[in-house]
C-alpha positions in Angstrom: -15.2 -19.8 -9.2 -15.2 -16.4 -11.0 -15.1 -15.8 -14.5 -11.2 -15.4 -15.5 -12.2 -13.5 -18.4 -13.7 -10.7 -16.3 -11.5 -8.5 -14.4 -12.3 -7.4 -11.0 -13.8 -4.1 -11.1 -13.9 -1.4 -8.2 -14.0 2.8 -8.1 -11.5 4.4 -9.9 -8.1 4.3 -7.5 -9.4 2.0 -5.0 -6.3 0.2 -3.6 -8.6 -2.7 -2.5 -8.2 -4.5 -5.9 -4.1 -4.3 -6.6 -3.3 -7.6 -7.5 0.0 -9.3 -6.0 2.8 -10.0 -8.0 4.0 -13.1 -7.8 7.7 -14.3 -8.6 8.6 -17.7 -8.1 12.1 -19.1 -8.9 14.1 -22.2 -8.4 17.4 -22.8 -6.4 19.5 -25.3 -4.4 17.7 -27.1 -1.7 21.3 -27.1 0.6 20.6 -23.2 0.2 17.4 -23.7 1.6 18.3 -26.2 4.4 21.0 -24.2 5.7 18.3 -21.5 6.3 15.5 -23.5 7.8 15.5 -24.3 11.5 16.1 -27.8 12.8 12.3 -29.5 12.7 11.7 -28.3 8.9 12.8 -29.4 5.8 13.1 -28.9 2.5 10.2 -29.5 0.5 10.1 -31.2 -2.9 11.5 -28.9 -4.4 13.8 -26.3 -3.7 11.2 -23.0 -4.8 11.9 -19.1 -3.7 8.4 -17.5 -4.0 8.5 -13.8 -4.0 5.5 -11.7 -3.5 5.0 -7.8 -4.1 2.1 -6.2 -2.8 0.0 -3.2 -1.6 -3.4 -4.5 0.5 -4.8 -2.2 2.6 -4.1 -2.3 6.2 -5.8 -0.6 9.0 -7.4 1.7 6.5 -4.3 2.7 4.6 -1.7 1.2 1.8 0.9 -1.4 3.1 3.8 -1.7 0.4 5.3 -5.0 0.8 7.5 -8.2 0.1 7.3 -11.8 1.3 10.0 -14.0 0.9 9.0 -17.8 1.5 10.7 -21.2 0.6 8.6 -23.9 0.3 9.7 -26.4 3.4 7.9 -29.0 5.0 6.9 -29.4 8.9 6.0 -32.8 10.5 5.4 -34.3 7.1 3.2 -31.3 6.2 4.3 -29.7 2.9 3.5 -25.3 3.1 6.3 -22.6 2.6 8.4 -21.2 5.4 8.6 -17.3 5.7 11.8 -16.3 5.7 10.7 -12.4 5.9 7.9 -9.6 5.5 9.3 -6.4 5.0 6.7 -4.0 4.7 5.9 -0.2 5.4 3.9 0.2 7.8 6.5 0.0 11.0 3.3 -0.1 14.0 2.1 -3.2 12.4 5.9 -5.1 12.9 6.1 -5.3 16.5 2.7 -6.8 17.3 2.7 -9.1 14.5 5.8 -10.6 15.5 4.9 -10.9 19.4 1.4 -12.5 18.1 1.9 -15.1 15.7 5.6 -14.8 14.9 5.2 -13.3 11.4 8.9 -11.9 10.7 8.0 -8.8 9.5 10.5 -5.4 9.4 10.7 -2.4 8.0 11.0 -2.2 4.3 10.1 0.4 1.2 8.3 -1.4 -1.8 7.5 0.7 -4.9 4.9 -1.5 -7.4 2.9 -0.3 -9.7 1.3 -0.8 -12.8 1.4 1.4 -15.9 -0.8 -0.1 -18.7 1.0 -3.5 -19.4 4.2 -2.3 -17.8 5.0 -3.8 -14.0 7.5 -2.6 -11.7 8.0 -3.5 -8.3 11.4 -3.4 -6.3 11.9 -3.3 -2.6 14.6 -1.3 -0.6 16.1 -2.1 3.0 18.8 -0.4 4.6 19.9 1.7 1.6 20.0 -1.6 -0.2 17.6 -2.7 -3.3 18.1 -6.2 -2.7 15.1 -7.3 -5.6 13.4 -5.7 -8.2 11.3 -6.9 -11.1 10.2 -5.2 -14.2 7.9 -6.7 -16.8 5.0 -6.5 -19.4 1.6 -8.0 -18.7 1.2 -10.8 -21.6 -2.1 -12.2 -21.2 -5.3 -13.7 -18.6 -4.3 -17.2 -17.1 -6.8 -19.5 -16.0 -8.1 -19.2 -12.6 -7.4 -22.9 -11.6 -9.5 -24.3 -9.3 -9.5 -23.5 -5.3 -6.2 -24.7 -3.3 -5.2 -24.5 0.6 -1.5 -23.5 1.9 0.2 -23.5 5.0 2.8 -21.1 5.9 5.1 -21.9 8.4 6.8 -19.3 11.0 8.4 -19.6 14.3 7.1 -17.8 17.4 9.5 -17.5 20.3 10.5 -15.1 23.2 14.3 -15.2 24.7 14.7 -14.8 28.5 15.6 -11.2 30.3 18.2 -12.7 32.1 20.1 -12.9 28.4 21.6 -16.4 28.9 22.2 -18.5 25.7 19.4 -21.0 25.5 17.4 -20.2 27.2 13.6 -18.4 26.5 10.7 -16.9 28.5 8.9 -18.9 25.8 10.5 -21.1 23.6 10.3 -21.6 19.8 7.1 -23.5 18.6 5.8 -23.5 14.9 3.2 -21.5 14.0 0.7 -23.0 11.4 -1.1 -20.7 9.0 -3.6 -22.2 7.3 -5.4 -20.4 4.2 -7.5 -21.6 1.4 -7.9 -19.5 -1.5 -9.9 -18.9 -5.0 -8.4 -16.7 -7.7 -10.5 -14.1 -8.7 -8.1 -13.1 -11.3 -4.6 -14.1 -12.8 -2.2 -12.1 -15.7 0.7 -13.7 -17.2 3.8 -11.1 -17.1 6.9 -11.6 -19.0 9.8 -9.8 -17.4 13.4 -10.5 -15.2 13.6 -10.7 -11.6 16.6 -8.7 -10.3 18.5 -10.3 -6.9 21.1 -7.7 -5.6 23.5 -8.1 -2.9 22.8 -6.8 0.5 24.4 -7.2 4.1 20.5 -6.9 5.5 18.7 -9.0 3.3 20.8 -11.5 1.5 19.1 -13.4 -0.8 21.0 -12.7 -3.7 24.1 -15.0 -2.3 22.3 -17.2 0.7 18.9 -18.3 -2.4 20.8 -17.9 -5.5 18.5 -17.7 -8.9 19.2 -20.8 -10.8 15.9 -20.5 -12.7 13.2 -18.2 -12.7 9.8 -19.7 -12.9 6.8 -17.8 -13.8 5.3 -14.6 -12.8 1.8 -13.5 -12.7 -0.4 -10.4 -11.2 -3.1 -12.9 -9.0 -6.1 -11.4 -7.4 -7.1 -14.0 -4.7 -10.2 -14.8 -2.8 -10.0 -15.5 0.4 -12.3 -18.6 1.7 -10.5 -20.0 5.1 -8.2 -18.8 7.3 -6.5 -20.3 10.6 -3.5 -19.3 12.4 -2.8 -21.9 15.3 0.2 -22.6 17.8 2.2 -25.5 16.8 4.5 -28.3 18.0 7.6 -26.7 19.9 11.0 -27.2 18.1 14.4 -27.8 19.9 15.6 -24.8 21.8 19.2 -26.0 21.7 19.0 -26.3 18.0 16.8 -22.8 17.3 19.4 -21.1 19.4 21.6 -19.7 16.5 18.4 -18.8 14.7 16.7 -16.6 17.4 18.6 -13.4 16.3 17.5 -12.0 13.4 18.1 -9.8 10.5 15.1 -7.4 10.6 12.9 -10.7 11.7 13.8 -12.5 8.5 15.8 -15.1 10.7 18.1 -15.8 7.9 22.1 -17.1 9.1 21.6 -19.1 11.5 24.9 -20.6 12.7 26.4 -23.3 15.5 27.7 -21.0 18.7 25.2 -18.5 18.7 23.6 -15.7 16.3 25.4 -14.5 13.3 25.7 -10.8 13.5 26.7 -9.2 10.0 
């Protein structure tokens, strides 16, 4: 485990080192259920975990945002991903056809300034959540932990009949074990706006934020592997999306906003 007294070091503006920004809040598990497709649950408790980031992908800066709930799959606790709305459009497409990962196109501006931390993400005209803050102090690393995201890979047939898929919905399991390389405390307010595209504001209401923190990570496992299939009756209202976040899913077919 590295030393959480040291900071990573790298050249001077090398994007390789940004750490995320973490935001994680609490709000009401019915929220939460009402989002999740049938064949996942809630998990213990009814968490909203934000991250802002800029990693570089295929050799350039991705700006992005991950919104995940934590939810459970066949007695498996790990977070669902409700969306991934990132920059780079050429990486959306194939990253949805491949393992299901609800990405779409998004503008994130997140920097750092000394202690100061901004980092708010636009969609659609919309600035649906922002978060400004001061760095406060180094956290402990903690020791090494494993997660599992959930997402939900599935094609619907050409013929365009309801309920019916060239490939139906099945889970996909993303399994990741991580170290922390390093970890900041920040003290500031996350921001949730309205928006028709992404509504998280009104569908994951804040009732309390938790912590925030700027977390290097290092990565020590990954697997991404094809799950059980989930009912395509039930996943029908949930196979149109907004922007591949898959939020609104409702009896009779796909909401449309």
């Amino acid at each position: 485990m590295a030393d959480s007294t040291t900071a990573p070091q790298g050249n001077p503006g090398d994007i390789l080192n940004w750490p995320m920004l973490k935001v994680n809040y609490r709000t009401d598990a019915e929220c939460i259920a009402k989002l999740l497709p049938p064949g996942l649950s809630v998990g213990d408790e009814p968490i909203v975990r934000l991250t802002f980031y800029n990693f570089p992908v295929q050799g350039e800066p991705e700006y992005g945002i991950v919104i995940n709930v934590d939810s459970d799959y066949d007695g498996v606790a790990g977070e669902y991903c409700l969306g991934f709305g990132i920059d780079q459009e050429q990486a959306v497409f194939i990253s949805r056809e491949k393992t299901g990962q609800p990405k779409f196109p998004a503008e994130t501006s997140y920097y750092r300034l000394m202690n100061y931390v901004s980092a708010k993400t636009t969609h659609q005209g919309h600035t649906f959540a922002e978060f400004k803050g001061e760095v406060v102090g180094v956290e402990d690393n903690g020791p090494e932990f494993e997660l599992n995201e959930w997402r939900i890979k599935c094609s619907r047939a050409v013929d365009d009949q309801p309920e019916s898929y060239d490939f139906p919905p099945h889970v996909v399991k993303v399994f990741t074990k991580y170290g922390t390389a390093y970890k900041e405390k920040v003290q500031g307010q996350l921001i949730l706006r309205d928006s028709p595209w992404d509504p998280i504001a009104s569908q994951l209401p804040m009732r309390e934020q938790l912590d925030a923190y700027l977390w290097t990570p290092i990565f020590l496992d990954r697997k991404i592997t094809l799950e059980g299939a989930l009912d395509p009756k039930g996943f029908w209202p949930f196979a149109d999306t907004i922007g591949g976040s898959r939020w609104l899913g409702e009896q009779g077919g796909p909401k449309k906003l």
